[in-house]
N, C-alpha and C positions, 0 to 999 in steps of 0.2 A: 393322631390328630383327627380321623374320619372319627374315629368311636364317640372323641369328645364330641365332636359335633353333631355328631347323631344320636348321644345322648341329652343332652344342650337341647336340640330341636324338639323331642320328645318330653322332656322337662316343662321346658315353657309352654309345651300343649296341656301337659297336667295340672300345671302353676294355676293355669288362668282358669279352667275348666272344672276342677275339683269340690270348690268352693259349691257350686251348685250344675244341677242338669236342669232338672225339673221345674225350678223357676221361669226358664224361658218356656216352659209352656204351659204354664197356668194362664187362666182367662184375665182378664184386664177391662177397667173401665177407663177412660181418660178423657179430662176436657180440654179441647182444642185451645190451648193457650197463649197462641203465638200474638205477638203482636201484633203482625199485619197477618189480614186472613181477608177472605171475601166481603164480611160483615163490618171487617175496623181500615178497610182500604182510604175511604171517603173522610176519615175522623183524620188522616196521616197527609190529607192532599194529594193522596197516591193512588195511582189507579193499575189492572192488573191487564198482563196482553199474555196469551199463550200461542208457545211456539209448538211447529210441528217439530218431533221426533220421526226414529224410525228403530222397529225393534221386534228383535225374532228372539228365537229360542233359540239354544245352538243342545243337541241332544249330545251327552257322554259316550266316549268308548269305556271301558274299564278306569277305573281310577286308582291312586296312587292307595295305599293303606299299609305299609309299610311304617314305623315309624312314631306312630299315631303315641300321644299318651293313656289313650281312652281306647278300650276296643267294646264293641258292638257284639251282644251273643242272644239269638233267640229268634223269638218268630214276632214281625210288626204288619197287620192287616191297615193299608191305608182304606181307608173309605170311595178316597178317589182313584187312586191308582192301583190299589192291588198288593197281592204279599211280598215281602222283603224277609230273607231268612237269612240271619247273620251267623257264623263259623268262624272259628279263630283258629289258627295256627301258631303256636310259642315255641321256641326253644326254652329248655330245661337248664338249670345251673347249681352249683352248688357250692357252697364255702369251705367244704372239709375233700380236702386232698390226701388222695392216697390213703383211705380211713382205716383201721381195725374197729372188726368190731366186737371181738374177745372171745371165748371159747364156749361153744356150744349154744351160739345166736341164735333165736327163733323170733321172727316177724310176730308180733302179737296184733297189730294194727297197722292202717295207713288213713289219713284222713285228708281228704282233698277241700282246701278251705276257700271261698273268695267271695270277701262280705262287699255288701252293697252300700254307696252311699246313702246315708240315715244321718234321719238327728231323733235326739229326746225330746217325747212334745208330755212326758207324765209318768205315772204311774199308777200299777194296776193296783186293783183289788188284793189281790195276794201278793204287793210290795216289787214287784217285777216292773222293771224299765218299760214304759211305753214307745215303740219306735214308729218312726214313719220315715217310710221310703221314697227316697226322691230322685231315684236313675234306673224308675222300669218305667216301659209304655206300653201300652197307654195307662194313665192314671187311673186308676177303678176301686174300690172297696176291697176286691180283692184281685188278686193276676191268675191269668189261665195259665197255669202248667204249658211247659216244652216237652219236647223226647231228645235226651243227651245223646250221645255215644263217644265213650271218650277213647281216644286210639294212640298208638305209638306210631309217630312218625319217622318216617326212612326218609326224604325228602332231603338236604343238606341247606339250612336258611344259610346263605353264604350273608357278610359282611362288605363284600367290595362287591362291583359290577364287573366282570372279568371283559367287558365290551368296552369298558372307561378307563378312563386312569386311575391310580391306587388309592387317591381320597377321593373317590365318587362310589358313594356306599351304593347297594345295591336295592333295586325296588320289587315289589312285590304289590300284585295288581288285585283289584277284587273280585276277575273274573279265574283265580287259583293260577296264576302265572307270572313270569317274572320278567316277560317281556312281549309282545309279538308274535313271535315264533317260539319260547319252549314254556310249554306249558306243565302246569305239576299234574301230575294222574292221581286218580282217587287212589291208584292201588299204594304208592307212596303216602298219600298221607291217611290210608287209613290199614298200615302198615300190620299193624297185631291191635286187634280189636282188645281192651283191659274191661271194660264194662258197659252196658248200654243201659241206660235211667231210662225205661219205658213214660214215669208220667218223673217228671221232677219240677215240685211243686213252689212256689215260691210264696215268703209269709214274710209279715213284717215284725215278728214276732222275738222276741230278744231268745239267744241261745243259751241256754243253763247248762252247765255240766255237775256232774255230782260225783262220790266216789263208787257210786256203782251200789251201796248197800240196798239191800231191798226193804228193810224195816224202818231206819231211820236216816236217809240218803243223806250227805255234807257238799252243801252247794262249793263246788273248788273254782268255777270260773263260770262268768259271767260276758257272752259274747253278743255282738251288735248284728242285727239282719243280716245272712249270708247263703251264699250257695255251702252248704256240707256238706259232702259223701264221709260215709265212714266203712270203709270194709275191715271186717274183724274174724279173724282166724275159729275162735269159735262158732261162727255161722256160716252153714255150711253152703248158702248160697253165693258167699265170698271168695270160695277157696280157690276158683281160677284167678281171681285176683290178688290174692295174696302168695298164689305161686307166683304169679309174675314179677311182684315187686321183688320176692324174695330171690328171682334167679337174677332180676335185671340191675338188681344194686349188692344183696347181701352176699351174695353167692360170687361177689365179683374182686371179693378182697383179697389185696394183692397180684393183682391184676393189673398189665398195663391200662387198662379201659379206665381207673381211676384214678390213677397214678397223676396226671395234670390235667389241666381244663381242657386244650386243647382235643386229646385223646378223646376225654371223656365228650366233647362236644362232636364228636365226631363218630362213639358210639352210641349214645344217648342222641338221638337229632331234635328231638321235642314230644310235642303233643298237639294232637288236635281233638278242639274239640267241635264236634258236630253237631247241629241244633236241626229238631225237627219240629212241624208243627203235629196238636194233638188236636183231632177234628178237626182238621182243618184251622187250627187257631193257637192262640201262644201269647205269649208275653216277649217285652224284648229290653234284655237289660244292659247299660251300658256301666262297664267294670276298669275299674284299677287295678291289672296284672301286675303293675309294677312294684306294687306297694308290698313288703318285706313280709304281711298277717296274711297275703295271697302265697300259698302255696301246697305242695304236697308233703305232708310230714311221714316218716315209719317213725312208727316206735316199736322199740326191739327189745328185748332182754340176752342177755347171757350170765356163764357162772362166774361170781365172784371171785377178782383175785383177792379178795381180802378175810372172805369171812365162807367159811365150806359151809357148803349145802345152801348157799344164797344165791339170791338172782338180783342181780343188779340192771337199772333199765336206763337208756339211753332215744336219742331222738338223730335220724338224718331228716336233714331238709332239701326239699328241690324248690329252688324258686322262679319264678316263669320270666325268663330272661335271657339275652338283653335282646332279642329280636321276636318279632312276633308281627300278624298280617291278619288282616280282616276278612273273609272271603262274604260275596253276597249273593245270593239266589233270587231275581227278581222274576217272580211267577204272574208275570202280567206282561202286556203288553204296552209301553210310552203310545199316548194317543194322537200322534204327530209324525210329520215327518218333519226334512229338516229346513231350517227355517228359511224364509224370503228375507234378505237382505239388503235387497233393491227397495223394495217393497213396503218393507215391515209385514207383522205375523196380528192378524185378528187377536189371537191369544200367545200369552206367555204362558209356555207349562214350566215351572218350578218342581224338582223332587232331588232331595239330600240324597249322600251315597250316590253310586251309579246311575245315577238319573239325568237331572236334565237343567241348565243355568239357561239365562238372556243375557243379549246383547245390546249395549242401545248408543246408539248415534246421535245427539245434540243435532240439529237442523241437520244438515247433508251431513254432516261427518267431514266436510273437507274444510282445509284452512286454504289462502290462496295460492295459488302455483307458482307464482311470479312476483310482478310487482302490486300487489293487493288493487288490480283493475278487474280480477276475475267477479262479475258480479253473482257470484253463489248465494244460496243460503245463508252462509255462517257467517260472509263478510254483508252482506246486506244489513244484518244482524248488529256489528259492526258498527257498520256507518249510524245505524239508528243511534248508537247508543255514546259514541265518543268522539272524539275531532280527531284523524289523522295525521301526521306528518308526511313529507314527499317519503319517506321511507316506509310507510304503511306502519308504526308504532304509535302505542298511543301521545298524546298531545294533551286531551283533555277530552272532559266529561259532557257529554249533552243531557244523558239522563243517570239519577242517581239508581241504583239498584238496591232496594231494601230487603228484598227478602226474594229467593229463587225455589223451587217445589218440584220436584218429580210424584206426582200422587196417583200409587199404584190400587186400582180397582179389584176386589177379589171378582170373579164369574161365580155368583153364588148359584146359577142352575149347574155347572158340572164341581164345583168342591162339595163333598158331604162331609165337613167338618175333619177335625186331627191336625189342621193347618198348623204352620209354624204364626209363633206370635213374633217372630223376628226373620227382616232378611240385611243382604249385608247387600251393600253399592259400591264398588268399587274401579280406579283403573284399571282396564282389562291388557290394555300394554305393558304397565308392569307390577302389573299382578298387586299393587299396592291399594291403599287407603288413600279416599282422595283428603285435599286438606282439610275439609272441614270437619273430619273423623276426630284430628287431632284437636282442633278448637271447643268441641263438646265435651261434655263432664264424664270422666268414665268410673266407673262403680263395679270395683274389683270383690264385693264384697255379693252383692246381687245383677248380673250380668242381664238380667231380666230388665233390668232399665237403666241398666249404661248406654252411653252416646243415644241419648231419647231424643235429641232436637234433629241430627241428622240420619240418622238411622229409625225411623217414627216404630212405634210401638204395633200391632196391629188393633186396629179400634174398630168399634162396629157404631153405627147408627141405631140408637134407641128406637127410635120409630120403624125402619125398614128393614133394620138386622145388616142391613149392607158393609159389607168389612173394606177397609181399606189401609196403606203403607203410604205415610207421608215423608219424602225423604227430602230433607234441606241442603240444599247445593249450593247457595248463596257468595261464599269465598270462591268456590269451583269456575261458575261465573263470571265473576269478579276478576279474577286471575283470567282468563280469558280474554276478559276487554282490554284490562287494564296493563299485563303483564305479556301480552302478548304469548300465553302460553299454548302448548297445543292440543287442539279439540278432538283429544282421545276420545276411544271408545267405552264405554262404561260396561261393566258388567253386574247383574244383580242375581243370588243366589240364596237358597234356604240357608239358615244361619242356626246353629244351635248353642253358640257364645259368641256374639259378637269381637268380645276382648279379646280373644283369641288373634284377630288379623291386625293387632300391632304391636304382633312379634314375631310369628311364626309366617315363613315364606309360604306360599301356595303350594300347594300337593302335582304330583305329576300328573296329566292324561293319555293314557295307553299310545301312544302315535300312530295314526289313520290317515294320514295324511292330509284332513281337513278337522274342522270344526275346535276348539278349545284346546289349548296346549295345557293349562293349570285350570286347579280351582279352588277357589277359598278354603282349607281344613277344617275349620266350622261348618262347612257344608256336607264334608266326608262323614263327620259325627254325627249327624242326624238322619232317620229315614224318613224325615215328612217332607208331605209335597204341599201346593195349592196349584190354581190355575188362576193368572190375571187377566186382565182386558188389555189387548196391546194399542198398538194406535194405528192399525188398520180394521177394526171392527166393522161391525153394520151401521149403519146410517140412526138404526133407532137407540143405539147406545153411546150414540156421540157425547154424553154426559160425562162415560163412563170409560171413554178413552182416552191415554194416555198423550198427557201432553206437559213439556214444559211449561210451568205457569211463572210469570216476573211479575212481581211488585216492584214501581218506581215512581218516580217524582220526574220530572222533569226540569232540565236548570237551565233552559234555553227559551226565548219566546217565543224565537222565529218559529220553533218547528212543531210539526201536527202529534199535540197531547190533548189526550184528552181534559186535562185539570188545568191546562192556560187560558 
């Protein structure tokens, strides 16, 4: 039951997320089309009043990446924050059990395959597929080359938590540990070194294979952008690698080691692979392990039992499965400490992966203690807006609520661009989606402008370049006055698929004893950061401080509106 489910969990992160990467971060134009705005308040009878918030950063310990449908490999230079070097760790798997593989095998190749998401936008000149790549970062003409190192791992990815009960799968953090206290050692996961890719170059260039002739070569297969290693026994800078594969699989038949999965999972533990940067720089691609065309092939020969003097050829596959963990090297410093609470924070730093989410408190954050005579923030708020009963439930409306705004400011002197063009808003108590996620339109097909009304797109001002996140909260509100529900804590986070958070539960946070217990999955999949204005800034940016803004009408005469 744990596997289903934690295949299921992983699933539905690939489901949603596959479709596109790269979308959510291409540049956007958008006209502000809401109906009630600053501009159209006056046309509606409606006028607008903005509440104070309060709202800090809460900075990450390690995070969950266990699980993930999507893993992170290479090198991402943020502009603002710094370098981010992603690693993967996989287990190995394989369909054929217990294999022969016939009399007088010789390894002739092995090919490590794992294409990147692409589509076809043509074709060339010489009738070759034109591709274009949509799951490396940053987007450029062309990508800087990494430094691989691919290694066999010792390490044991276990399946259950041996500190939990037996369907509580086990996690795997991104600072290379599985918990707290036991951490994985590099000498584990880089167990027997198989090859190390000094520069490996990345191209969006479609893969041709041929039969090898040299005078009049026969195109046999025609492959889409991907990572390819090929080691080949004829080359002799291969040949530590093709001893390996050949002790570590061919040389193992009949053998308990192959005999069942189990065995085999337990002498096989996986692969890691290690991403370095080259000058200081890199690309950083975000890959489908899971997908069946991701794996490591042999191809083998032995002699015929059918026909003397022949060689007959055959294929083993290993495919990167079912467990596998993200590891991150954050070679910078978060420029923050941790956040005021009481207070609120000048800035919100924002940064995907192991970085950094906010927190934000609607007026005080408190609902009343008692019998709704506590005159706070949030019932003062309250009173403004609806009639009571002697039970402090709503009764009725004094004013109507048309439209509610959270509108998040970029700091354009500390972001130098790479920004996410999407963040997510959410319950920070139960780690959900607030209601009005569900009320917007979502577009499963380009994630890049699903749920645009309350999740806002990021947009910049034509005149001043100024960026900003319009986030509509308006039901959230609503239900608040009306429904008496409770004035949770919100959370906001880098987003690199939105659609992702209505389905998939929030990821784990290392346990420190303070600051963030989860946080959004769409946030674990992306390394970009930004930096906003929070709502304790300076005095000279009060424009640009964060504030609840309400659009309303008033339905009462008696009371002080502005439009009676």
């Amino acid at each position: 039951m744990k596997l289903y489910k934690k295949s299921l969990r992983s699933l539905l992160v690939l489901a949603s997320i596959a479709i596109t990467f790269i979308a959510c971060d291409k540049d956007f134009t958008t006209i502000d089309s809401d109906i009630i705005n600053e501009e159209t308040a006056t046309n509606f009878n409606t006028t607008s009043e903005k509440f104070d918030v309060i709202s800090y950063t809460d900075r990450l310990s390690p995070v969950q990446t266990s699980g993930l449908g999507l893993n992170m490999l290479g090198v991402f230079n943020d502009p603002t924050y710094g370098q981010t070097v992603a690693s993967v760790v996989t287990q190995v798997n394989t369909g054929l059990v217990n294999p022969t593989f016939g009399d007088n095998v010789i390894l002739d190749s092995v090919v490590l395959s794992i294409p990147f998401f692409s589509r076809s936008i043509g074709l060339t000149e010489d009738n070759n597929i034109e591709y274009e790549i949509d799951s490396v970062l940053p987007r450029e003409d062309s990508y800087n080359p990494i430094k691989l190192s691919i290694y066999e791992n010792s390490y044991f990815l276990r399946d259950f938590d041996p500190n939990e009960d037996f369907d509580i799968s086990q996690s795997y953090f991104s600072n290379k540990s599985a918990s707290a206290t036991e951490q994985i050692g590099p000498s584990d996961l880089e167990f027997t070194l198989i090859d190390e890719i000094e520069t490996l170059d990345i191209s969006e260039q479609e893969v041709v294979l041929t039969d090898g002739d040299e005078t009049e070569p026969i195109i046999t297969q025609r492959l889409t952008p991907r990572i390819r290693i090929v080691w080949d026994k004829n080359v002799t800078e291969d040949d530590d690698a093709i001893n390996y594969w050949t002790q570590k699989i061919l040389d193992q038949e009949g053998e308990a080691t192959l005999s069942n999965p189990n065995n085999f999972n337990d002498y096989f533990r996986g692969l890691y692979f290690r991403a370095e940067p080259v000058n200081n720089n890199g690309s950083l691609m975000l890959l489908n392990l899971s997908q069946q065309d991701a794996n490591v092939t042999l191809f083998y020969s032995f002699d015929s039992p059918t026909v003397t003097g022949e060689r007959d050829q055959a294929t083993y596959i290993l495919t990167f499965s079912p467990t596998r963990a993200n590891f991150f090297e954050n070679n910078f410093n978060l420029p923050f400490a941790d956040g005021d609470e009481v207070q609120g924070d000048s800035r919100l730093y924002l940064k995907g992966g192991e970085g950094a989410l906010a927190s934000i408190s609607l007026f005080d954050g408190e609902n009343s203690d008692d019998d709704n005579t506590t005159d706070n923030t949030f019932e003062a708020f309250r009173k403004q807006f609806i009639n009571l009963d002697d039970e402090g439930n709503f009764e009725s409306s004094r004013r109507l609520i048309n439209e509610a705004n959270l509108v998040f400011y970029v700091d354009e002197d500390l972001v130098e661009g790479e920004e996410p063009q999407r963040l997510y808003l959410y319950n920070k108590t139960n780690g959900g989606p607030l209601v009005d996620y569900f009320e917007d339109t979502q577009n499963n097909t380009l994630p890049s402008v699903s749920i645009p009304n309350h999740l806002g797109v990021l947009t910049r001002d034509e005149t001043t370049g100024q960026g900003r996140y319009k986030m509509k909260i308006t039901s959230h509100i609503n239900n608040l006055l009306l429904n008496n529900t409770e004035n949770v804590e919100l959370g906001i986070a880098v987003s690199g698929n939105v659609n992702l958070e209505a389905t998939v539960p929030q990821y784990r946070v290392q346990e420190t004893g303070s600051g963030a217990e989860t946080l959004p999955v769409s946030s674990v999949i992306t390394p970009r950061g930004t930096v906003l204005h929070g709502n304790n800034n300076e005095d000279t940016n009060i424009s640009k401080r964060l504030f609840l803004e309400i659009f309303y009408t008033c339905l009462e005469t008696d009371i002080d509106c502005p439009n009676n």
